[in-house]
Backbone bond lengths (Angstrom), bond angles and torsions (degrees), N, CA, C in turn:
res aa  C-N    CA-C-N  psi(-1)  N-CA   C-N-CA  omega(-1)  CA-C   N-CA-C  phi
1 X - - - 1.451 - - 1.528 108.38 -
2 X 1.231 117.12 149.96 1.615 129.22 -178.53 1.072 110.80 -72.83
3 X 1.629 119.80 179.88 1.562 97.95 166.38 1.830 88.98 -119.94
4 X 1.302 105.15 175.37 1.503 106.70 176.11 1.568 118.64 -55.77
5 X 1.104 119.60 -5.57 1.899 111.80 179.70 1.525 98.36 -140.66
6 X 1.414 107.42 114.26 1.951 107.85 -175.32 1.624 109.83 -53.12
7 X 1.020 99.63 -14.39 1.924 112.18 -167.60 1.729 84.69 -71.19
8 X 1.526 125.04 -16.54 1.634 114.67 -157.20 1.353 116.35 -132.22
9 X 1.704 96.03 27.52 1.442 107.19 -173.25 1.418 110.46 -93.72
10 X 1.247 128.21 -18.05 1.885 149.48 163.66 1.585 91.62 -34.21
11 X 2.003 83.70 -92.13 1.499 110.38 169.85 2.085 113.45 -20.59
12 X 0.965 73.15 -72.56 1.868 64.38 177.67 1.052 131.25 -52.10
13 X 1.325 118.26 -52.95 1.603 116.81 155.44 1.475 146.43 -24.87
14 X 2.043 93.13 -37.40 1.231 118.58 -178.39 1.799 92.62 -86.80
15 X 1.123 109.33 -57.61 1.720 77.95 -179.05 0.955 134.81 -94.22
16 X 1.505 124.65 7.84 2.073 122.29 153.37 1.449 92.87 -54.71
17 X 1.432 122.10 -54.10 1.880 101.07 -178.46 1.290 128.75 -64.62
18 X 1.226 115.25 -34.46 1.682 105.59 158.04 1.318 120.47 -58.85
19 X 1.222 120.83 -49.26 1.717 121.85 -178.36 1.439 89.92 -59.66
20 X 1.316 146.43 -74.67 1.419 151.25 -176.18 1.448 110.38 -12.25
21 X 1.523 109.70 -78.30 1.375 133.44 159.39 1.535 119.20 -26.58
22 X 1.888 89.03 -58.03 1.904 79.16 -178.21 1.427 106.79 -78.76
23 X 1.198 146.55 -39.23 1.070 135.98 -176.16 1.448 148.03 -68.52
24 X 1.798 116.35 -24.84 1.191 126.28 111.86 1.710 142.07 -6.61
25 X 1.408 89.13 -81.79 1.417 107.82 -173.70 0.972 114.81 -83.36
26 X 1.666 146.97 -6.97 1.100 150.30 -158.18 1.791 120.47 -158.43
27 X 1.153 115.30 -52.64 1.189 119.13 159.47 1.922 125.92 -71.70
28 X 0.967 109.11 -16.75 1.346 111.01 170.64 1.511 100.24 -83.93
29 X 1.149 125.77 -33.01 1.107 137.74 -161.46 1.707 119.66 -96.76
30 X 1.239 108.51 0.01 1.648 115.60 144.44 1.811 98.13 127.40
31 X 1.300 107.63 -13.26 1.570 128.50 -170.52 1.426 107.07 -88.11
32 X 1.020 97.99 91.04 1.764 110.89 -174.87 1.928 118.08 -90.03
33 X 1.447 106.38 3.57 1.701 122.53 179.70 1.419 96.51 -60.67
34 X 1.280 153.35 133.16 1.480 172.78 -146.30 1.216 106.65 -115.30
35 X 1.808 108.06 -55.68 1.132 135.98 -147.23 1.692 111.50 -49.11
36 X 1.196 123.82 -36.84 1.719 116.33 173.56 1.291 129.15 -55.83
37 X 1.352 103.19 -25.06 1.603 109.39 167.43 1.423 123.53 -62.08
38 X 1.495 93.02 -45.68 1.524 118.84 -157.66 1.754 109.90 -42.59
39 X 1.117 145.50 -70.17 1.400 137.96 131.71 1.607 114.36 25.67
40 X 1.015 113.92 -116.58 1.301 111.00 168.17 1.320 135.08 -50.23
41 X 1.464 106.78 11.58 1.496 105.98 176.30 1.255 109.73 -112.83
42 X 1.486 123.40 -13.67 1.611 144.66 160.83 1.892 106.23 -76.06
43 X 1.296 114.37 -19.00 1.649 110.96 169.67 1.617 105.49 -85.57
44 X 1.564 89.97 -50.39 2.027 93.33 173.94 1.652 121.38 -21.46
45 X 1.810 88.84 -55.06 1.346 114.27 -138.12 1.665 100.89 -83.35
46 X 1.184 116.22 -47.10 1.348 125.36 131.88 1.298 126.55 29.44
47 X 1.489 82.28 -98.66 1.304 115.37 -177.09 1.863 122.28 -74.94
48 X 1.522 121.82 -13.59 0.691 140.60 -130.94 2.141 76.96 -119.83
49 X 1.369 111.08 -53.72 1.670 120.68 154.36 0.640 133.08 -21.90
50 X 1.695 107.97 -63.79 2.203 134.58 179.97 1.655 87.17 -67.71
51 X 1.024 117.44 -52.17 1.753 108.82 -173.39 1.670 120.75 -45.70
52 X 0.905 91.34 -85.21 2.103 119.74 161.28 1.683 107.24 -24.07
53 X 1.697 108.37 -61.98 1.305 105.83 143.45 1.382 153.75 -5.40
54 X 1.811 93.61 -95.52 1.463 104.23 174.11 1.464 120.90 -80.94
55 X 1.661 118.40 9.41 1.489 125.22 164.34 1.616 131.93 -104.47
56 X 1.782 95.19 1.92 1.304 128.47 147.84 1.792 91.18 67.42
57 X 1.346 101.89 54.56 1.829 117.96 162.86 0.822 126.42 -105.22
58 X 1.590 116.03 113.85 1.582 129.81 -171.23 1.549 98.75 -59.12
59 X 1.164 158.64 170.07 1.157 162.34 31.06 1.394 124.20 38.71
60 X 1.030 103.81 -69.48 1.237 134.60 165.41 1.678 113.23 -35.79
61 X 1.054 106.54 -62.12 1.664 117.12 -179.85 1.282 111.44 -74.33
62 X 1.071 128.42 -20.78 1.805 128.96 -177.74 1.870 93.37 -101.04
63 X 1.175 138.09 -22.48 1.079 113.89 -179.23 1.507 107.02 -178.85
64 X 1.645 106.82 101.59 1.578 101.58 178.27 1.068 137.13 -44.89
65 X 1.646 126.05 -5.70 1.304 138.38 172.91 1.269 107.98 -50.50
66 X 1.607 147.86 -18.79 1.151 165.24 -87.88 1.774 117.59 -178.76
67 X 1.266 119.89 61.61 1.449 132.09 -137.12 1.259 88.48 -110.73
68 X 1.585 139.43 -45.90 1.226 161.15 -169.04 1.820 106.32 -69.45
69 X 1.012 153.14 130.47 1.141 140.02 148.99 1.816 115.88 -91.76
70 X 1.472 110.39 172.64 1.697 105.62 -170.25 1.816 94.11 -66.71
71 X 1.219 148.07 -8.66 1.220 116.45 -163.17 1.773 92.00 -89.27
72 X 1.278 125.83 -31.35 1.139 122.52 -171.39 1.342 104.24 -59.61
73 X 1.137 143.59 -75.20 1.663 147.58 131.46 1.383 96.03 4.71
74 X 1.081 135.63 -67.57 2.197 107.73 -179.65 1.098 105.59 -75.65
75 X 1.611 127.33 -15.14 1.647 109.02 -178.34 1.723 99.65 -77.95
76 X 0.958 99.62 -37.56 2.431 103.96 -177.99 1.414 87.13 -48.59
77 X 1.588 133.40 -57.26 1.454 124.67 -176.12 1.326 139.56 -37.93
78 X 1.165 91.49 -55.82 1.406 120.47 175.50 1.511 110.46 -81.70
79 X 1.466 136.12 25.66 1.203 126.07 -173.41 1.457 123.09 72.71
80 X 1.150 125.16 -11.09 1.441 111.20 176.32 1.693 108.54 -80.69
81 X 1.190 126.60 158.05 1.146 153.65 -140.42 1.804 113.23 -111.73
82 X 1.318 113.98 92.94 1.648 114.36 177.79 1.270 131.44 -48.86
83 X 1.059 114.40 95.65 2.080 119.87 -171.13 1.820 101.85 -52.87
84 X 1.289 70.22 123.99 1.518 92.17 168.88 1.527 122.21 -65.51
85 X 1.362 104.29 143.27 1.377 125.34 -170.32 1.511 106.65 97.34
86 X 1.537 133.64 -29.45 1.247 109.44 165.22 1.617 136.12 -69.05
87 X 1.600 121.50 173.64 1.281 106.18 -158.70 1.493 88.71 -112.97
């Protein structure tokens, strides 16, 4: 499967095989630490934003779970401050 932005289909590749890898080899195996993925799953994820983004997809409309939009997520980045009461 693709990922939503062709620019992030590399990226994706690279971490179904790490998750693959870790989960196999390590999580079946009693080792429940996440953390090796994590790296490339923060570049994925990224990228995966600029996509969703620049193809101008509500969130919102595919699934109310999704209350937050990406600017709120660059304002937490940048220091601005998450209003309370959202989830």
């Amino acid at each position: 499967m693709s990922s939503v932005g062709e620019d992030c289909n590399e990226l994706k590749q690279q971490y179904d095989a790490c998750f693959n890898s870790w989960f196999s080899e390590r999580f079946l195996k009693g080792q429940t630490d996440d953390s090796a993925c994590a790296p490339i799953f923060r570049i994925y994820q990224e990228c995966v934003k600029r996509a969703i983004k620049e193809k101008k997809i509500d969130l919102r409309e595919i699934d109310p779970i999704f209350e937050t939009g990406l600017e709120d997520d660059n304002a937490n980045r940048s220091g601005g401050k998450q209003q309370a009461g959202k989830s």
